[in-house]
C-alpha positions in Angstrom: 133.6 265.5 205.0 132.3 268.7 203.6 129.6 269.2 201.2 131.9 270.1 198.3 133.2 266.8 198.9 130.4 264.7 199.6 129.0 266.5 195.9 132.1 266.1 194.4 132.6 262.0 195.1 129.1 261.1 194.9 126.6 263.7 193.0 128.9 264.9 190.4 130.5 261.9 189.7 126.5 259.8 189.0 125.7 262.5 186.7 128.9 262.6 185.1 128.4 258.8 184.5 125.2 258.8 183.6 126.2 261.4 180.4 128.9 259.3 180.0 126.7 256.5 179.3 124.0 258.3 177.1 126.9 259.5 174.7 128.4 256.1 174.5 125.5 254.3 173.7 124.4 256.7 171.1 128.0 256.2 170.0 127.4 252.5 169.8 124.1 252.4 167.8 125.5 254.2 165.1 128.4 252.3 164.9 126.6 249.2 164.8 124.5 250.3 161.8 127.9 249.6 159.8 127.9 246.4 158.3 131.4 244.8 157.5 131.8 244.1 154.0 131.1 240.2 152.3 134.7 238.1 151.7 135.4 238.4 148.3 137.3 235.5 147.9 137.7 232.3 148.9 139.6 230.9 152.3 143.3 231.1 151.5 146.6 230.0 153.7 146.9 227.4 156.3 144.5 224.7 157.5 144.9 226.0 160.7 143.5 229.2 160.0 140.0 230.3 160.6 137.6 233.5 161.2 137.3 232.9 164.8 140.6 231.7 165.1 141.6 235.5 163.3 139.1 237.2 165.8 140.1 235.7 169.0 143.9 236.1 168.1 143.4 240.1 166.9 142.0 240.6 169.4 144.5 238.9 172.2 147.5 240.8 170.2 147.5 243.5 172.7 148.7 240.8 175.1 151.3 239.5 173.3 154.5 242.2 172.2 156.4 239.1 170.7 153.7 239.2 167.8 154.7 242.8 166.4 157.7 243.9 165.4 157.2 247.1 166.8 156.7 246.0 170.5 158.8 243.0 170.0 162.0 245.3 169.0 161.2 247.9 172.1 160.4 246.0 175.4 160.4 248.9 177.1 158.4 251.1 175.8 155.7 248.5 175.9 156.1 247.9 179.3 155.4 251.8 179.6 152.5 251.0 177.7 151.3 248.4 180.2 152.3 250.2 183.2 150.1 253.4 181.7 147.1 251.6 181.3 147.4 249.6 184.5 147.7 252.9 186.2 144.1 254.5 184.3 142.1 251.0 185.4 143.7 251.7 189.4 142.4 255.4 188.9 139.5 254.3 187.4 139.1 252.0 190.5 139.9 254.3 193.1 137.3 257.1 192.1 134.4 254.0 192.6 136.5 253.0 196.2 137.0 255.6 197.6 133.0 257.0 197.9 131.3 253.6 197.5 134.0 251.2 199.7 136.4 253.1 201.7 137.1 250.6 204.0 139.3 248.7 201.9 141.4 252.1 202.0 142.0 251.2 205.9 144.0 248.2 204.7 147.7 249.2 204.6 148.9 246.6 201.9 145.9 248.1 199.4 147.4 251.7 199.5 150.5 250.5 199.1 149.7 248.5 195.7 147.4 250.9 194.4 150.2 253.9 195.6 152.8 251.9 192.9 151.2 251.2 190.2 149.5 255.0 190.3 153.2 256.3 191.5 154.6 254.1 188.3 151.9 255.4 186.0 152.3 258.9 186.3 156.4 258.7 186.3 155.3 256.7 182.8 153.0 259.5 181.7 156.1 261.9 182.2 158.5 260.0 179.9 155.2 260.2 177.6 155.4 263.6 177.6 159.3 264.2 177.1 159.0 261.9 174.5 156.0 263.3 172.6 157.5 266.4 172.4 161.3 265.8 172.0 160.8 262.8 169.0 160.3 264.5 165.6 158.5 261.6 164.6 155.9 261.8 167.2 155.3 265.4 167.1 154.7 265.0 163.2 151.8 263.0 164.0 150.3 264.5 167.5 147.1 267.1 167.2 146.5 269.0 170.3 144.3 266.6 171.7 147.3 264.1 171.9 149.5 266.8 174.2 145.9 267.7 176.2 144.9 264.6 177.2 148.4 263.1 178.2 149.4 265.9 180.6 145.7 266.0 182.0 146.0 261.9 182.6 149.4 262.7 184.1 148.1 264.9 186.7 145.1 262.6 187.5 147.5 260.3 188.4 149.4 262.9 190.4 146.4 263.9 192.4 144.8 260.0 192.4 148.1 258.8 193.9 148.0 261.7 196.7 144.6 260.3 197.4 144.9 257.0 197.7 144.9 256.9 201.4 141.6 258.7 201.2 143.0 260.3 204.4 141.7 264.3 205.1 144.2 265.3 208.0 146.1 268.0 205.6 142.9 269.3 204.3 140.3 268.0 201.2 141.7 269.9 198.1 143.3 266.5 196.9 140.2 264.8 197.1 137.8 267.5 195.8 141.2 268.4 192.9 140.9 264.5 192.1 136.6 264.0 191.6 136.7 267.0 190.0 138.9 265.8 187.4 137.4 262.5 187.3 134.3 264.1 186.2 135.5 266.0 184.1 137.1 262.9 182.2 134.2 261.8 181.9 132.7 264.1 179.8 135.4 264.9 177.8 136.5 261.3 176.9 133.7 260.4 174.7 135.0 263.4 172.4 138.7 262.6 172.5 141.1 260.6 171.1 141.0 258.7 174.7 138.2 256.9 173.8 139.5 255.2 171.0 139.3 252.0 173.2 135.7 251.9 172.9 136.4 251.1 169.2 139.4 248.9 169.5 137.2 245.7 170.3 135.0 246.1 166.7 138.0 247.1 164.8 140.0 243.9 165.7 137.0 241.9 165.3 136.6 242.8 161.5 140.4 242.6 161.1 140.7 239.6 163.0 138.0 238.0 160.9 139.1 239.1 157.4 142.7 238.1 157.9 141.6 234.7 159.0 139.6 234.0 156.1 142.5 234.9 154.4 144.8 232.4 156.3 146.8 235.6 157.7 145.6 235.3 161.3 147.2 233.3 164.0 150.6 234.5 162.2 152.9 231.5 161.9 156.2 232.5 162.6 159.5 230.7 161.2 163.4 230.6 162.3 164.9 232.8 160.8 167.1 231.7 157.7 170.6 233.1 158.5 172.6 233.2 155.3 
């Protein structure tokens, strides 16, 4: 292993982390200085309805595409929404394996999971970009941070799926391409629309609640009434 490596995997990537956490923790404590606003009425809708029964089902909705019309009417593109994300936590994964438990890179049946999903994720981020950029809809909505961060996810998967063997017959650039990018990531996320997941948790939570108070949340669904 050379030294560019060695900094690469292990230096760069702690103090990468490390600003990572600073930023997001500042982020945090000025989030949580906002208060969500007092029910202004009283519980409405079913009896089987509650606050925590709203919170816990907002935020489980992720998990379930039958519950929005939207992923419930395309399967597949949900599936490519699963499929993405799956891919970022193997990433994710591999840039703490690979320096901290490489062993578990010897075992054949480990490369070749984390080789599909990766493999899967970026062929995913592909149709992500073709369809970003051919649906009128799409590109309507899309700031340059949206085009940014989906081809530079698409080529971490790209170089994180070339080094998933953690192998360094053909040479190191993979490996050095890959940390370098990781890092990178890591600084840049906390300023981009990527990190929007750090907010998804409070933003259900406050939906979640209100809508249950309300008698909204769990949704109760009804055959449909053919006529």
């Amino acid at each position: 292993m050379s030294g560019l490596l060695h900094f690469s995997e292990h230096t760069l990537q702690e103090a990468a982390l490390i600003f990572m956490a600073i930023v997001y923790t500042l982020r945090l404590r000025w989030l949580l200085r906002f208060k969500a606003g007092r029910e202004r009425q009283a519980p409405t809708g079913l009896p089987e309805t509650s606050k925590a029964r709203g919170i816990i089902y907002s935020w489980a909705n992720i998990a379930m595409p039958w519950a929005m019309e939207s992923t419930r009417t395309k399967v597949f593109v949900y599936v490519q929404f699963v499929v993405f994300h799956l891919g970022v936590a193997a990433s994710i994964a591999l840039s703490f394996i690979i320096p901290y438990v490489p062993k578990l890179l010897e075992l054949s049946f480990f490369v070749r999971i984390f080789q599909i999903i990766i493999g899967t994720a970026f062929l995913v981020g592909i149709l992500r970009i073709i369809r970003r950029v051919k649906s009128v809809y799409l590109r309507a909505i899309s700031a340059p941070d949206d085009y940014f961060s989906l081809a530079l996810l698409t080529s971490w998967f790209f170089l994180a799926f070339l080094s998933v063997p953690n192998s360094t017959a053909g040479g190191e650039w993979h490996l050095i391409a890959f940390f370098l990018l990781t890092a990178f990531f890591l600084i840049y996320v906390p300023f981009s629309k990527i990190s929007h997941y750090l907010y998804y948790p409070f933003a259900r939570y406050y939906f979640g609640k209100t809508m249950g108070h309300r008698g909204v949340y769990p949704i109760k669904h009804f055959p449909e009434i053919r006529r």
